[in-house]
N, C-alpha and C positions, 0 to 999 in steps of 0.2 A: 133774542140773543141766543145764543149756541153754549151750551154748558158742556164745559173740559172737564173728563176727567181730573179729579187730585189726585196727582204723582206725590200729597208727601203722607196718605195714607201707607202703612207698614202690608206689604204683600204676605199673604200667609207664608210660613218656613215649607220647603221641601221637605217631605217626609217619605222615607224609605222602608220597604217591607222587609224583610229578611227571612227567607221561607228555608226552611228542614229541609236536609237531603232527601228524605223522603219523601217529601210529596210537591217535589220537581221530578216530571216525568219526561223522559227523553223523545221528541220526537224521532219515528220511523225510519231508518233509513234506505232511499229506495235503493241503495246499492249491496245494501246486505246480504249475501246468499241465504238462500231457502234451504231447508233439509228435506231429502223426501229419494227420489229415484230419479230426476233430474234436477241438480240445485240452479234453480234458476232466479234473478229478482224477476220484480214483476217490471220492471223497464224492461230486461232480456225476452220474457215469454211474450209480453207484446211484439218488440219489434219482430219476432218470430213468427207471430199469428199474420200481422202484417204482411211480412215478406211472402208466407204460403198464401194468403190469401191474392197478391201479385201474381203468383208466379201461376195459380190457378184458375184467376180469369186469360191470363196470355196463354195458357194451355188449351182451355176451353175455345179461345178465339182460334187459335190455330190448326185444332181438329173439325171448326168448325168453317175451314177455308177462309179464313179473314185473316190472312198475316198481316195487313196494312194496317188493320185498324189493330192487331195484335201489338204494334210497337210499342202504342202509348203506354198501357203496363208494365214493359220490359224495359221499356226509356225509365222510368220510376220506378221500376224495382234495381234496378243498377243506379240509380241516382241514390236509395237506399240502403244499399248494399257500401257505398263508397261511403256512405256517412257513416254505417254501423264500425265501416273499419276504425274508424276514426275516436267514435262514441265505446265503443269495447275494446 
């Protein structure tokens, strides 16, 4: 035979914490500007590093006579470019 739980046992009460303003601490946010000599977040300096680092191999391909293969960087850095309009 298969034994059912008892539904007319009494389920423990819900019990709630209630914690001090202080020591709830706010997560991070990534959109906060930095202080410094360029205020950047850290979303922005990436997609920055990102984008130089695009535009540096499509540089590199095309001094090095490969424009054909040079597009597929340039196709994704402008595919990136459009998004960042969008994202900043």
């Amino acid at each position: 035979m298969s034994q059912r739980p008892d539904h007319t046992k009494q389920q423990r009460p819900y019990r709630r914490q209630v914690l001090a303003g202080d020591a709830v601490r706010p997560m991070p946010d990534p959109w906060d500007r930095a202080a410094g000599r360029l205020p950047m977040t850290a979303l922005q300096r990436n997609f920055l590093i990102i984008t130089l680092v695009f535009l540096a191999i499509s540089g590199l391909l095309i001094v090095l006579d490969l424009v054909l293969l040079a597009t597929v960087p340039l196709f994704l850095l402008a595919l990136l470019l459009i998004a960042g309009r969008f994202v900043f």
